[in-house]
C-alpha positions in Angstrom: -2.3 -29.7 6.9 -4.6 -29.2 3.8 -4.1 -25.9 1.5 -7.4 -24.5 2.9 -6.5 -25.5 6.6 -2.9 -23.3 5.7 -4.8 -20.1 4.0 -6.9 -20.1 7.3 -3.9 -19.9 9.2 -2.5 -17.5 7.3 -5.5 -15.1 7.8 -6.5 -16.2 10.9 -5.0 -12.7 12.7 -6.5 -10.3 10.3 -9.5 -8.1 10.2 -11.6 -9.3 7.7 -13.8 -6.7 5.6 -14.9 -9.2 3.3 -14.8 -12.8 3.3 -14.9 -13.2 -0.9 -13.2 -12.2 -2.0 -10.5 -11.7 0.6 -9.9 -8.6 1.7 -8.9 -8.1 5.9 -6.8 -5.6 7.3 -3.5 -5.5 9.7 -4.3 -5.7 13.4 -3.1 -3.0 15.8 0.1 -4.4 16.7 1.3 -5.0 12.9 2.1 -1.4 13.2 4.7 -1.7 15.9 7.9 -3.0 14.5 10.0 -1.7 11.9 8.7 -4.7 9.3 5.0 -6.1 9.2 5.3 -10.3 10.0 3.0 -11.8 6.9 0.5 -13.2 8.8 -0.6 -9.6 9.8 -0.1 -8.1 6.6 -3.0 -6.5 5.4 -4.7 -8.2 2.1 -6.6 -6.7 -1.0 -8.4 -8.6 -3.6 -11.1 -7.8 -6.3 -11.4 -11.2 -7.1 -10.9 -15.0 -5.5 -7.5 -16.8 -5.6 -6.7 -17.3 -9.3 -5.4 -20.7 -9.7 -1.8 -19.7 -12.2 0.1 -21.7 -14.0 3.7 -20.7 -13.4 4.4 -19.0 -16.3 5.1 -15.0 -17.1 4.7 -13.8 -20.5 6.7 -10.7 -22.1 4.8 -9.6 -25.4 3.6 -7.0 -27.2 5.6 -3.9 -28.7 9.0 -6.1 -27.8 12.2 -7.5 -30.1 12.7 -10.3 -27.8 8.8 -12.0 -26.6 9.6 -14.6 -24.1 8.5 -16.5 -21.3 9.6 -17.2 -17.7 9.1 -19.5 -15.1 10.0 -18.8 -11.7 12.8 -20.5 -11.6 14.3 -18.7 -14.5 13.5 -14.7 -12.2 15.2 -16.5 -9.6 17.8 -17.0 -11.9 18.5 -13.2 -12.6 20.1 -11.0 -9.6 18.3 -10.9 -6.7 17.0 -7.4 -4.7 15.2 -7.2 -1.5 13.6 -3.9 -0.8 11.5 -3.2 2.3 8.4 -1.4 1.0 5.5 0.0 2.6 1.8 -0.6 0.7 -1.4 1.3 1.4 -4.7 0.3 0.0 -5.9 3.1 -2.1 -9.5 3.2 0.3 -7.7 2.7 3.3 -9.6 5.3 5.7 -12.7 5.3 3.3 -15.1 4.8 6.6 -13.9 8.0 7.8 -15.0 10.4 5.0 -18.6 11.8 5.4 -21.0 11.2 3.3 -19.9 7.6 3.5 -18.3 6.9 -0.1 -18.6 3.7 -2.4 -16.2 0.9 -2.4 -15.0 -1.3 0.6 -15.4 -0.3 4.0 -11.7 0.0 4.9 -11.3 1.2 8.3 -7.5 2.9 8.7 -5.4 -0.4 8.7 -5.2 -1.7 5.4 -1.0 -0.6 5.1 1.7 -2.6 6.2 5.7 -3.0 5.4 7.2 -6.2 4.5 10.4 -7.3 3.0 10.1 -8.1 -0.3 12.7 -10.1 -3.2 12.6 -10.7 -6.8 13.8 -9.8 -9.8 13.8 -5.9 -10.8 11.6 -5.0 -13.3 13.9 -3.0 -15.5 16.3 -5.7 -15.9 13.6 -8.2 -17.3 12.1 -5.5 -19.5 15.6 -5.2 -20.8 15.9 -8.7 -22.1 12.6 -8.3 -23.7 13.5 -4.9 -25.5 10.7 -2.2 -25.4 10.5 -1.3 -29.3 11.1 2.5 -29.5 7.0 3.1 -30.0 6.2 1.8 -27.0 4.6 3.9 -24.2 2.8 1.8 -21.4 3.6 -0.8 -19.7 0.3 -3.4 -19.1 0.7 -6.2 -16.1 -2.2 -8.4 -16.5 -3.4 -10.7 -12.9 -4.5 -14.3 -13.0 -7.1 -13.1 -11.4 -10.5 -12.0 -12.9 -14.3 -12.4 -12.3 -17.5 -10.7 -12.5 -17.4 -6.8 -11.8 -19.7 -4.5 -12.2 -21.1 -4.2 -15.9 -18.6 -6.6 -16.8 -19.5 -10.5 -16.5 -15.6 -11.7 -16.6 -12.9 -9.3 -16.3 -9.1 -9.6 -15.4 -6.9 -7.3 -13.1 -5.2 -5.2 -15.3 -3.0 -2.2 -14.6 -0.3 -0.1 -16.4 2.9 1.8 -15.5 4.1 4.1 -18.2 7.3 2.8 -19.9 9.7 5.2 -18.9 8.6 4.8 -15.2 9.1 0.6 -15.4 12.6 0.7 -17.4 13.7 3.7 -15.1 16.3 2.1 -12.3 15.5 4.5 -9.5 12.0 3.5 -9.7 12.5 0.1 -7.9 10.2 -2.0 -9.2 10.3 -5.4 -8.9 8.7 -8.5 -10.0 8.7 -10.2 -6.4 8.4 -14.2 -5.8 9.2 -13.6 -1.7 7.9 -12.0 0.9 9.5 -11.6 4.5 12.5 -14.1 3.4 9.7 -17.3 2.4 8.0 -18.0 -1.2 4.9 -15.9 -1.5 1.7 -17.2 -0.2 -1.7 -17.1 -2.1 -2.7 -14.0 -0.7 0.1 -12.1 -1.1 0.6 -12.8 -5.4 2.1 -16.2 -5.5 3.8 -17.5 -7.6 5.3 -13.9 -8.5 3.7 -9.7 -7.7 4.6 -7.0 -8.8 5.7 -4.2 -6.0 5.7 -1.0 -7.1 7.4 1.2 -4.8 5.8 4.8 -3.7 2.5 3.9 -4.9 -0.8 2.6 -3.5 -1.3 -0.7 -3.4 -3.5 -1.4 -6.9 -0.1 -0.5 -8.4 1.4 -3.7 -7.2 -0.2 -6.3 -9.4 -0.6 -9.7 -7.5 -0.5 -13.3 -9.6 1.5 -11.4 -12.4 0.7 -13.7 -15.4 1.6 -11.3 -18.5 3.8 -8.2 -19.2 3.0 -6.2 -22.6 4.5 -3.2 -24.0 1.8 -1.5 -25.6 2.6 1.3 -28.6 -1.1 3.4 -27.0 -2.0 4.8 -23.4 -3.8 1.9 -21.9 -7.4 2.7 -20.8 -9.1 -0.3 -18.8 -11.6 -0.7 -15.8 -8.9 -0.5 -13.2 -6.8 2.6 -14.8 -9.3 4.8 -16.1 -12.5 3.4 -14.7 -11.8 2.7 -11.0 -8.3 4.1 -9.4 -9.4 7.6 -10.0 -10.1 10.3 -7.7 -13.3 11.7 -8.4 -13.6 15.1 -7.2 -17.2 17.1 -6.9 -15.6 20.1 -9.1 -12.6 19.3 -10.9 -11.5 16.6 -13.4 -10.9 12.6 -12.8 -7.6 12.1 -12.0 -5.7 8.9 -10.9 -4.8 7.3 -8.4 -0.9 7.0 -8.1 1.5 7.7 -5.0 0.5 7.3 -2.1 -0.3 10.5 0.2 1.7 11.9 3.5 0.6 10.4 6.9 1.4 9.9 9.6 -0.3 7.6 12.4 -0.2 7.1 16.2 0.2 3.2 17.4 0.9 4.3 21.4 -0.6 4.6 23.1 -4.1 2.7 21.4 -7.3 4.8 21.5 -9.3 4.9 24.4 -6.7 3.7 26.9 -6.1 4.9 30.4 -2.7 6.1 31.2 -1.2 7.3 34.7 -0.3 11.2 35.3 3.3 11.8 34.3 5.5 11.4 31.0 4.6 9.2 28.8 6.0 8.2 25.3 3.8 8.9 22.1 4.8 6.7 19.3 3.8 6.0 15.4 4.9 5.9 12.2 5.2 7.9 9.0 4.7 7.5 5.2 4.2 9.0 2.0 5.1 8.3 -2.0 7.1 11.3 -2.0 9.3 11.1 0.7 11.4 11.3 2.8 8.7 12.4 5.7 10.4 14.8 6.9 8.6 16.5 9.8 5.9 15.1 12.5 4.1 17.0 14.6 1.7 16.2 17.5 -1.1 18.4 18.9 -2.3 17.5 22.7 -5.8 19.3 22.2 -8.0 20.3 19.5 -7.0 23.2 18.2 -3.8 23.8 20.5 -0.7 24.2 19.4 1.6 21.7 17.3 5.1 20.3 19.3 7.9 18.5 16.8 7.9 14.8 17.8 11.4 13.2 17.2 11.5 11.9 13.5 13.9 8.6 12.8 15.7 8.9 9.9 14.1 6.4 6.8 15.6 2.7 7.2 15.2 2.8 3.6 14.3 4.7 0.5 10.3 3.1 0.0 9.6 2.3 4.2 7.5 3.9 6.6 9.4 5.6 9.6 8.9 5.8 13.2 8.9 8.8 15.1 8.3 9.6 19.0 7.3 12.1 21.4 7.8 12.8 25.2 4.4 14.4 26.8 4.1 15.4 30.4 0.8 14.4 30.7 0.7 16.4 34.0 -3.5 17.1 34.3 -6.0 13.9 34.5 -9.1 13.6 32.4 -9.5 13.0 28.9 -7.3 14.3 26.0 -7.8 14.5 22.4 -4.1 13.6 20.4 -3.3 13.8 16.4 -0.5 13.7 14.7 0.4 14.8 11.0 3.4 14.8 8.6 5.4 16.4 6.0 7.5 15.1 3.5 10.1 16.4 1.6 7.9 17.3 -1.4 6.4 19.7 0.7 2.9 17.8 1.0 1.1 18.4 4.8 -1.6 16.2 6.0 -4.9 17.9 6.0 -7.3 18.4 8.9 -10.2 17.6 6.5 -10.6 14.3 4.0 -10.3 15.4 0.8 -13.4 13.7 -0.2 -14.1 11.9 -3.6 -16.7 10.1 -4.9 -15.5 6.4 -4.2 -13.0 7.7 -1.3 -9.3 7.2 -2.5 -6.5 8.8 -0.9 -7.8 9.7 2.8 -4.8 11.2 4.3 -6.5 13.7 6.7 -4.9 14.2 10.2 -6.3 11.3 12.6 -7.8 12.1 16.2 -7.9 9.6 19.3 -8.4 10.2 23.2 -6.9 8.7 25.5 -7.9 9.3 29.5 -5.2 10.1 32.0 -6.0 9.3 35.1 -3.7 9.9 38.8 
């Protein structure tokens, strides 16, 4: 099988929003187990597959500049962490007016199992110099965008966030327990816990501690929330939700008990309540929470209804997490439609 014949595998069960550069969502059914298979793990890319040449550079505001291959990160102790990602635009289609940017529909998140090296430990052997203050991760990846005619993917964390332990960050070369495929980062991401997606720099090619605040196109330019009467501000965790997977909108059902199911995320978890709502403005029941697999995972959560009268029935869902954040009824709306967290509807029509 060719490399092209393999990527079209590889995307073959997606949703595909645009075919170049690649971006598709999960299907339906990724949602249902506990970790997202990598076939139906939902992809995001500004520009095509970069082709990279297998080596990460440490620079800038650093004692120790150095460079690593992957054989040398899978030298250093290896972490697997199981980590949800959400596309920043994921639910863009369903703000009104209709905002810039990609016409995500509400599956562009997924949770897979990811192993590398941690971020803090490599950043170590490098040695931030005391001025430093971001952290800059620079893609393979670049093209035409927007005003500019050739532009790389760049991001930043600040530096006490990447050196800080609890954070989790790691520099990832697998995915679901197999090398990382083109889509996905390979040879080597980054996977920034708790954060949306753009966080988690894919085909990782430089690291450079930087003595300034990094301002580029995709941390000061795009990324930020552009409200109609308050300032910029960026994008960074991700927001509460909570979504229902069963039973799938617009299905028929049979009078008598039947088992709502979803999930549950957010950046600042634990999610620690979900609540379901059988009409439109009735009353909210507790569903049954599971308690979090793990510390940067979505979580699943059920709820018993006696759906005792046949006909059609509107059903939403919303969280909370531990930081106090609720889902909103309304999108919190923004110019290029980041960060759509508002409580989702569906109908389903029980029938005897």
């Amino acid at each position: 099988m060719t490399a092209a014949e393999r990527l079209a595998q590889a995307r073959a069960a997606l949703t595909v929003i645009r075919p170049e550069p690649f971006n598709a969502e999960a299907p339906p059914e990724a949602l249902a187990g506990a970790i997202t298979p990598t076939d139906l793990h939902y992809v995001r890319s500004n520009f095509a597959l970069p082709v990279h040449d297998g080596i990460l550079t440490i620079g800038g505001a650093v004692r120790n500049a150095m460079t690593l291959t992957l054989d040398d990160l899978r030298g250093m102790p290896a972490v697997e962490r199981a980590v949800t990602l959400e596309c920043a635009g994921n639910g863009r289609l369903a703000q009104t007016p209709l905002p810039v940017g990609e016409p995500w529909g509400k599956y562009a998140v997924s949770t897979a199992r990811w192993t590398g090296a941690l971020l803090y430990q490599v950043l170590a052997r490098a040695q931030p110099a005391a001025s430093g203050v971001d952290v800059i991760f620079v893609g393979a990846d670049h093209g035409r965008y927007h005003q500019h005619e050739d532009i790389a993917f760049v991001r930043s964390l600040a530096l006490a966030h990447a050196v800080d332990p609890a954070a989790g960050i790691l520099i990832a070369y697998e995915m679901n327990g197999a090398p990382l495929q083109p889509d996905h980062g390979a040879p080597f991401r980054l996977i920034t816990p708790n954060w949306y997606g753009v966080a988690s720099v894919k085909w990782l090619t430089r690291i450079d501690v930087s003595p300034e605040p990094y301002e580029g196109e995709f941390q000061t330019g795009h990324y930020m929330y552009e409200w109609p009467d308050q300032p910029r501000e960026p994008v960074t965790l991700m927001r509460v939700r909570a979504r229902i997977t069963d039973p799938a909108p617009r299905s028929s059902i049979p009078v008598g008990t039947y088992t709502i199911r979803g999930k549950a995320w957010t950046g600042t978890g634990p999610v620690t309540r979900v609540e379901v709502s059988l009409t439109g403005e009735g009353d909210w029941y507790r569903a049954e929470l599971e308690s979090p697999a793990g510390p940067y995972q979505w979580q699943d959560w059920s709820f018993d209804w006696h759906a005792a009268d046949a006909g059609r029935h509107a059903l939403r869902a919303r969280a909370t997490d531990a930081a106090g954040h609720v889902q909103p009824d309304v999108p919190p709306w923004n110019r290029i439609g980041y960060g759509n967290n508002a409580v989702e509807v569906i109908y389903v029509d029980v029938h005897k």
